[in-house]
Structure formats: structure tokens, C-alpha cells
N, CA, C and O atoms as CSV, one atom per row, in Angstrom:
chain,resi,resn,atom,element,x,y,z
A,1,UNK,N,N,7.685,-46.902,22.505
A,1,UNK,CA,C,6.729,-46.227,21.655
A,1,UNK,C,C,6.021,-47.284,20.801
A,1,UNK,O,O,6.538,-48.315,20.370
A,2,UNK,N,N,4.853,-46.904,20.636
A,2,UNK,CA,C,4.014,-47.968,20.191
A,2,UNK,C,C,4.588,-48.298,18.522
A,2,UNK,O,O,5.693,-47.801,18.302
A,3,UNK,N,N,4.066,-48.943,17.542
A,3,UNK,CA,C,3.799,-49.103,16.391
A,3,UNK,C,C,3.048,-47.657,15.467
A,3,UNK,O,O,3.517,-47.020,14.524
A,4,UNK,N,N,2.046,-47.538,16.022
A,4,UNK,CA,C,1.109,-46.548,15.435
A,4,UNK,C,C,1.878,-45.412,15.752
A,4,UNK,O,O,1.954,-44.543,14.884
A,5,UNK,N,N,2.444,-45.252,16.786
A,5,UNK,CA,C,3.217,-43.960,16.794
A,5,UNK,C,C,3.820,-43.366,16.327
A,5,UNK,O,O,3.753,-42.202,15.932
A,6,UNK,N,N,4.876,-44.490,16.296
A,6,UNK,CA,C,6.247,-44.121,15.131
A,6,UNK,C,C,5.366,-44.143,13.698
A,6,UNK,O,O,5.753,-43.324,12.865
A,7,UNK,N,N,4.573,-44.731,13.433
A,7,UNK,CA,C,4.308,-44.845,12.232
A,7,UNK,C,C,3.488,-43.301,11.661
A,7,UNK,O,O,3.502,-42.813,10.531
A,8,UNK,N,N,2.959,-42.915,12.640
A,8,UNK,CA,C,1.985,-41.661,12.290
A,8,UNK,C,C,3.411,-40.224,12.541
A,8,UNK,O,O,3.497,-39.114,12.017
A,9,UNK,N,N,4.428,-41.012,13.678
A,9,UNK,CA,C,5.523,-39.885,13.664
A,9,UNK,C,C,6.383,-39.844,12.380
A,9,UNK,O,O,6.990,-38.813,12.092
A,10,UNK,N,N,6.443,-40.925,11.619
A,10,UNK,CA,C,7.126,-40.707,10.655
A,10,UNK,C,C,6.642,-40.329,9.193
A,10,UNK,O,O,7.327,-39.903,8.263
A,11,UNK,N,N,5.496,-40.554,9.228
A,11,UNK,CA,C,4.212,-39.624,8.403
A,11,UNK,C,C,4.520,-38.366,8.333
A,11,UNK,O,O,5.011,-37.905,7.302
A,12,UNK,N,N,4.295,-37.650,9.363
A,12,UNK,CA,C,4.429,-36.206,10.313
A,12,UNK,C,C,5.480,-35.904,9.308
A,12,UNK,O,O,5.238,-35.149,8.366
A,13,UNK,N,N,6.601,-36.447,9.467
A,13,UNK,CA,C,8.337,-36.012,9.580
A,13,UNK,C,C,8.447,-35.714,7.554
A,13,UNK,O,O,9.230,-35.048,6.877
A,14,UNK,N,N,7.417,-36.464,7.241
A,14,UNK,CA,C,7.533,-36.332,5.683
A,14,UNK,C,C,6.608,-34.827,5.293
A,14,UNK,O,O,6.885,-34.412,4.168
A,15,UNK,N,N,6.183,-34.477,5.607
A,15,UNK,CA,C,5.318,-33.035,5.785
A,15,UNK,C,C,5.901,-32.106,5.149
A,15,UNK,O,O,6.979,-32.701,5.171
A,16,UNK,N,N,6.060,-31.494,4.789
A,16,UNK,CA,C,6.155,-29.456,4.641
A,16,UNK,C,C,6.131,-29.045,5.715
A,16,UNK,O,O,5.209,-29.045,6.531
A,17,UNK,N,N,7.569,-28.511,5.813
A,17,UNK,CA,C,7.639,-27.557,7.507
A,17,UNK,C,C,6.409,-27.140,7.501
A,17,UNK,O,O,5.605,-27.820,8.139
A,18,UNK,N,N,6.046,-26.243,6.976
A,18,UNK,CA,C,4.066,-25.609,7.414
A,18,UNK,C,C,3.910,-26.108,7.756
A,18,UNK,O,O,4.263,-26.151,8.935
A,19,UNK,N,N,2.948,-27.466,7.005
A,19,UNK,CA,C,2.387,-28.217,7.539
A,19,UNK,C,C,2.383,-29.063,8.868
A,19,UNK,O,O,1.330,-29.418,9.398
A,20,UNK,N,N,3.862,-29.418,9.466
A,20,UNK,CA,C,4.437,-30.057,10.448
A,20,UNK,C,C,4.431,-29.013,11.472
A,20,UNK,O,O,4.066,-29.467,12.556
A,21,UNK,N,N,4.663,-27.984,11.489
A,21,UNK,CA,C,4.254,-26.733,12.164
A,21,UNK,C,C,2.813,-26.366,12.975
A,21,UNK,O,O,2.491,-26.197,14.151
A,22,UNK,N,N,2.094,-26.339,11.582
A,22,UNK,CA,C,0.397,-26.348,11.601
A,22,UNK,C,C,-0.144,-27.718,12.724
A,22,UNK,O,O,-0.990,-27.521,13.595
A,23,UNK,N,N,0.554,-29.149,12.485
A,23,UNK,CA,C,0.106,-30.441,12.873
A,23,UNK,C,C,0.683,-30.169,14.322
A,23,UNK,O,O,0.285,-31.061,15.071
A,24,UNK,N,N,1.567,-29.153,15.050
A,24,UNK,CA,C,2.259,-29.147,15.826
A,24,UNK,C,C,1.799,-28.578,16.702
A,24,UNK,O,O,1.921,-28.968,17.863
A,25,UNK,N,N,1.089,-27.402,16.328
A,25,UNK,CA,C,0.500,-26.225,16.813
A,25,UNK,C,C,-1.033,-27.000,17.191
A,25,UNK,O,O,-1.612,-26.702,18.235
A,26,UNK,N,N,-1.406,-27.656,16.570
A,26,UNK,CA,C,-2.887,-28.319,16.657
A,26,UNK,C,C,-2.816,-28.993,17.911
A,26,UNK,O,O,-3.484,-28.640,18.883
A,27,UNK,N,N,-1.997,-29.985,17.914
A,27,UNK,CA,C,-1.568,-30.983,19.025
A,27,UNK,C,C,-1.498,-30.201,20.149
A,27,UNK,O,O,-2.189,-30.494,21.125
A,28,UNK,N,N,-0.461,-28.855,20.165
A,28,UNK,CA,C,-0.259,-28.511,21.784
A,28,UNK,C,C,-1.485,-27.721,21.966
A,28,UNK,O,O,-1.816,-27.473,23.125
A,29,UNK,N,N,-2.192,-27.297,21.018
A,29,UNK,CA,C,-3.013,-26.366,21.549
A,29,UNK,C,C,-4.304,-27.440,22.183
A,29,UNK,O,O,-5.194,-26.967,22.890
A,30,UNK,N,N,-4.259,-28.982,21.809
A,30,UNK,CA,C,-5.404,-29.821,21.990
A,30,UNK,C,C,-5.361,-29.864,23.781
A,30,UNK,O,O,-6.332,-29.993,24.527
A,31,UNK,N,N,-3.772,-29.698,24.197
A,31,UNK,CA,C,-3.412,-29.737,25.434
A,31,UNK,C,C,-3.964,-29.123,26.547
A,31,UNK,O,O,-4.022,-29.567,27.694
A,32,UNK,N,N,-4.483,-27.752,25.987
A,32,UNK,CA,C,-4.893,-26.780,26.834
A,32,UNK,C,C,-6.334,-26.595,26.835
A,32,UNK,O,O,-6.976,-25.564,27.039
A,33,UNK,N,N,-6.663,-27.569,26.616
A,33,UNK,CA,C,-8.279,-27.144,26.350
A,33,UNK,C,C,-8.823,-28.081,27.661
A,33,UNK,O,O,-10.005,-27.764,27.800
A,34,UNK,N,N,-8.534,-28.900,28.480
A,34,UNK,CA,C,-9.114,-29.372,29.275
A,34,UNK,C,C,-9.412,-28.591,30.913
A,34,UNK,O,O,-8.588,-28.066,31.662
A,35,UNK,N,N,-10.627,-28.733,31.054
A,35,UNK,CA,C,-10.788,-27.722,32.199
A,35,UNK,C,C,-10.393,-26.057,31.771
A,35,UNK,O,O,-9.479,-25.516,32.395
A,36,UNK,N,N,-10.808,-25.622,31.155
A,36,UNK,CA,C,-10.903,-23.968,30.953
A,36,UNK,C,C,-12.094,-23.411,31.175
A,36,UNK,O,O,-13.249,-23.678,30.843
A,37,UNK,N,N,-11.547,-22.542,31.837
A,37,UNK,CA,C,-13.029,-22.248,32.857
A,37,UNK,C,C,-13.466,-20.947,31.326
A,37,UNK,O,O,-12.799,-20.235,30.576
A,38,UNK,N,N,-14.599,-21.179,31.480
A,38,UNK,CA,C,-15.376,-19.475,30.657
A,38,UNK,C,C,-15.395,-18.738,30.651
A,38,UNK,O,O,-16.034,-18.365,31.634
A,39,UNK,N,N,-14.887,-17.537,29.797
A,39,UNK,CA,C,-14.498,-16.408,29.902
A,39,UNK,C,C,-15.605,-15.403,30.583
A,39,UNK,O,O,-16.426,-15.241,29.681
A,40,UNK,N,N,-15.971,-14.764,31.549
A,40,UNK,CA,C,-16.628,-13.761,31.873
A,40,UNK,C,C,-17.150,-13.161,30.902
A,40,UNK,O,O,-16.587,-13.097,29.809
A,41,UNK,N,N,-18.175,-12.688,31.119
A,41,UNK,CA,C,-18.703,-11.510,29.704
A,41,UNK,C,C,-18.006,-9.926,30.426
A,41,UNK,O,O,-18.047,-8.902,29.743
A,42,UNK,N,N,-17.483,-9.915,31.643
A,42,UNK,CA,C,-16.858,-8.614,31.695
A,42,UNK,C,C,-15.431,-8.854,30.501
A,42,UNK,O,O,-15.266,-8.284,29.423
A,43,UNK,N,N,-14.735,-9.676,31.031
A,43,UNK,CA,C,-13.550,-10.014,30.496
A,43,UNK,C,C,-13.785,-10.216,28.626
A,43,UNK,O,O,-12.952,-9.922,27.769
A,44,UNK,N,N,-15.141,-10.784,28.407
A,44,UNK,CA,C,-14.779,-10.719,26.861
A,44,UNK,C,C,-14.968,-9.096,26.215
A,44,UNK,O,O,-14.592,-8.694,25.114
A,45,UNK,N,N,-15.564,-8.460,27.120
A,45,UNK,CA,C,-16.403,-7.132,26.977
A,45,UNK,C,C,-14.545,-6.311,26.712
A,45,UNK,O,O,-14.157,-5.585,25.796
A,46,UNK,N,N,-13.832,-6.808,27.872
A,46,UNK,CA,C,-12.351,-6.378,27.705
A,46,UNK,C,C,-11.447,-6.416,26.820
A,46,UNK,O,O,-10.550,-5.611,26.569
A,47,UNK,N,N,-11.828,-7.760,26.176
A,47,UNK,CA,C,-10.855,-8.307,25.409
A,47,UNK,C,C,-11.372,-7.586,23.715
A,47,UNK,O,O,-10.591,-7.324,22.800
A,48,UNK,N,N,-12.623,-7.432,23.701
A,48,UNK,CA,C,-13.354,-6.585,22.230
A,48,UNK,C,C,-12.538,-5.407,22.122
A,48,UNK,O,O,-11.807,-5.053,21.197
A,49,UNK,N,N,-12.885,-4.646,23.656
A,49,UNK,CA,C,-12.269,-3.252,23.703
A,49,UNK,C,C,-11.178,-3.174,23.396
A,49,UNK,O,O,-10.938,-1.989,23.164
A,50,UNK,N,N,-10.259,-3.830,23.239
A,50,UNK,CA,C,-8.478,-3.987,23.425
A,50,UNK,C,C,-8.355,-3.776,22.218
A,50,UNK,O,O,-7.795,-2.834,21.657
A,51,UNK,N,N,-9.194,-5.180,21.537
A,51,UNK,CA,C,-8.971,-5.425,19.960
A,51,UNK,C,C,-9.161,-4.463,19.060
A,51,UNK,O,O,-8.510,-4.430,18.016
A,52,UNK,N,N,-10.239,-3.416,19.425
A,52,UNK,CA,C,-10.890,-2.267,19.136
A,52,UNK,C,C,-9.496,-1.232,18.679
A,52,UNK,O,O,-8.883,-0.933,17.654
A,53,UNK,N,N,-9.461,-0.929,20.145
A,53,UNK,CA,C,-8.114,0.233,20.105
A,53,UNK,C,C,-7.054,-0.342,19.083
A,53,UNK,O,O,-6.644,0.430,18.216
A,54,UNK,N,N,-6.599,-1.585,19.116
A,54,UNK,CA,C,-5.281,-2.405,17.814
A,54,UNK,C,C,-5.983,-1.862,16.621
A,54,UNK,O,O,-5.561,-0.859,16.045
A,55,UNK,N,N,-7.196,-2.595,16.186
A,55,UNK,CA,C,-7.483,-2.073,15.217
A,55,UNK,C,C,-7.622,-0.396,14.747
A,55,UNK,O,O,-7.283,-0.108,13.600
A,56,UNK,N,N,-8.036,0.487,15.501
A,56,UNK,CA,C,-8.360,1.455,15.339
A,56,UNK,C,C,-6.767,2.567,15.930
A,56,UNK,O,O,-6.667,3.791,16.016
A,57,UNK,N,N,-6.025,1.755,16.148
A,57,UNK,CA,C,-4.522,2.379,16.086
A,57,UNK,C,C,-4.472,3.663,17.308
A,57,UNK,O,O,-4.172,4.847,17.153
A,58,UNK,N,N,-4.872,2.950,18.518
A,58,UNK,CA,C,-5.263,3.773,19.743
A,58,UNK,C,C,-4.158,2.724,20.734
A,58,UNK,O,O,-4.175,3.022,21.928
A,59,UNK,N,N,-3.515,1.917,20.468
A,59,UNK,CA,C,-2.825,1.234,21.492
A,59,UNK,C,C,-1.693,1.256,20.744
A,59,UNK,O,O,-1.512,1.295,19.527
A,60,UNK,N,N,-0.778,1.217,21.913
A,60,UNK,CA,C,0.690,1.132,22.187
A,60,UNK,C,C,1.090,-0.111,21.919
A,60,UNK,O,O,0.742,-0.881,22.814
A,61,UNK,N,N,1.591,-0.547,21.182
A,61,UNK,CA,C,1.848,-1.838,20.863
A,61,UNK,C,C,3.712,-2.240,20.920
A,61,UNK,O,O,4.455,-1.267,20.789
A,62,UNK,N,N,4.219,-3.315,21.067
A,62,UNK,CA,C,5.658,-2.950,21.544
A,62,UNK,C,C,5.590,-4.833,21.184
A,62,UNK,O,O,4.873,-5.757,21.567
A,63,UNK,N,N,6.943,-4.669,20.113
A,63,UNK,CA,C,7.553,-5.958,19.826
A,63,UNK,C,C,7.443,-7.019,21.181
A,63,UNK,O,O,7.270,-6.606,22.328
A,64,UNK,N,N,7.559,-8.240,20.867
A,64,UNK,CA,C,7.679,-9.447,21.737
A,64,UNK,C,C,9.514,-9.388,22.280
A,64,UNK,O,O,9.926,-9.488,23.436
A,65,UNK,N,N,10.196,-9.228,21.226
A,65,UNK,CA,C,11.620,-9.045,21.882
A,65,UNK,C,C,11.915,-8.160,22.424
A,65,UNK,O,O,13.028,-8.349,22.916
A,66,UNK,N,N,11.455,-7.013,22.691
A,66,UNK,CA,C,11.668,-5.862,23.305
A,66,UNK,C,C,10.738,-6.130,24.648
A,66,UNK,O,O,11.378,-5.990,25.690
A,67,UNK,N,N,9.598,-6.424,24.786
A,67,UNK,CA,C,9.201,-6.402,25.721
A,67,UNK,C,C,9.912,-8.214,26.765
A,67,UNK,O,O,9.764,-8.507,27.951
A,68,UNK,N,N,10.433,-8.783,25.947
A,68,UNK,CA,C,11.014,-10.095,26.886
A,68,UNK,C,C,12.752,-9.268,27.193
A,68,UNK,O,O,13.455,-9.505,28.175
A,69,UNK,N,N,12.974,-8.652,26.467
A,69,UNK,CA,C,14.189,-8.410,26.862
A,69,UNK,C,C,13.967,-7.342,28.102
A,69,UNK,O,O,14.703,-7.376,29.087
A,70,UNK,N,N,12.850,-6.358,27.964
A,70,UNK,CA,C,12.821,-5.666,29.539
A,70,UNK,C,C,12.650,-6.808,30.687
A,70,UNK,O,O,13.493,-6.886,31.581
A,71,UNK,N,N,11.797,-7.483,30.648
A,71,UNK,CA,C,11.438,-8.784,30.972
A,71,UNK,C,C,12.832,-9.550,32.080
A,71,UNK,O,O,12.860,-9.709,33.300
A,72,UNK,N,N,13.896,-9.900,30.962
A,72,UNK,CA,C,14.944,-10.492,31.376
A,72,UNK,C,C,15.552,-9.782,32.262
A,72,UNK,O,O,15.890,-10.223,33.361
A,73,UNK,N,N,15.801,-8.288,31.751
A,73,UNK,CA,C,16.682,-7.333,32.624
A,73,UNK,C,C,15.985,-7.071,33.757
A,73,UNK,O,O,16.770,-6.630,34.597
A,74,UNK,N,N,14.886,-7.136,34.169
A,74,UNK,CA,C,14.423,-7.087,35.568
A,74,UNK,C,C,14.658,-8.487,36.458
A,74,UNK,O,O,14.697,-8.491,37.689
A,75,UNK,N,N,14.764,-9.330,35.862
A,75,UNK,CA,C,14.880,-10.473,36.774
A,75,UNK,C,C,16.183,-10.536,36.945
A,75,UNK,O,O,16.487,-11.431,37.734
A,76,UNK,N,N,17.237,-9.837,36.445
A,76,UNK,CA,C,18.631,-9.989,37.001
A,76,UNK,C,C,19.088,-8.661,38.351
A,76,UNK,O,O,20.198,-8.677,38.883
């Protein structure tokens, strides 16, 4: 590992969980941005509508652990 590395990793490490969190979240999300193709205007047209119904309390909405735990029990 370089010099600058450790040096900016040990920067990092002095942080506020938030913050080190926030700096964490920035980084992986920098990951995914290469080659992403453009969202369709059907698909954003989809994604409004969705948001629509959340907001307007028309969708079924169901915890993240509940829905990974159906999740798990099907793959066994």
C-alpha cells in the first residue's frame, strides 16, 4: 500500500462513525457508476408511479428482514 494511502486511510479512521460511513458509502457508490446504461423514460415513468403509490400510502410495503428471510427459506 502506497504512502498516500495509508495516510488518507488513517485520516478516514479518525472520523465520526457518520462521517466514515458517509466517506464509505461515497467511495462504493463511485464504483458503480461506470458504464450505466440510461434509464428508459418508460422505466423512469415506472419508477415516479411506484414512488407515487409509497407516498400516497397505496403500496404494500414489507420490511427488508422479512422479505430476505422469505428469501432464505426458499433457497433451502
Amino acid at each position: 500500500m502506497s504512502k498516500t494511502i495509508e495516510k488518507v486511510m488513517l485520516d478516514a479512521m479518525e472520523l465520526p462513525p457518520t462521517l466514515r460511513a458517509f466517506m464509505a458509502e461515497q467511495l462504493i457508490e463511485s464504483l458503480d457508476t461506470e458504464d450505466v446504461p440510461e434509464l428508459s423514460i418508460k422505466w423512469k415513468k415506472e419508477i415516479h408511479r411506484r414512488s407515487q403509490n409509497v407516498d400516497r400510502g397505496l403500496a404494500a410495503l414489507h420490511s427488508a428482514e422479512k422479505v430476505f428471510k422469505k428469501a432464505f427459506a426458499s433457497l433451502a
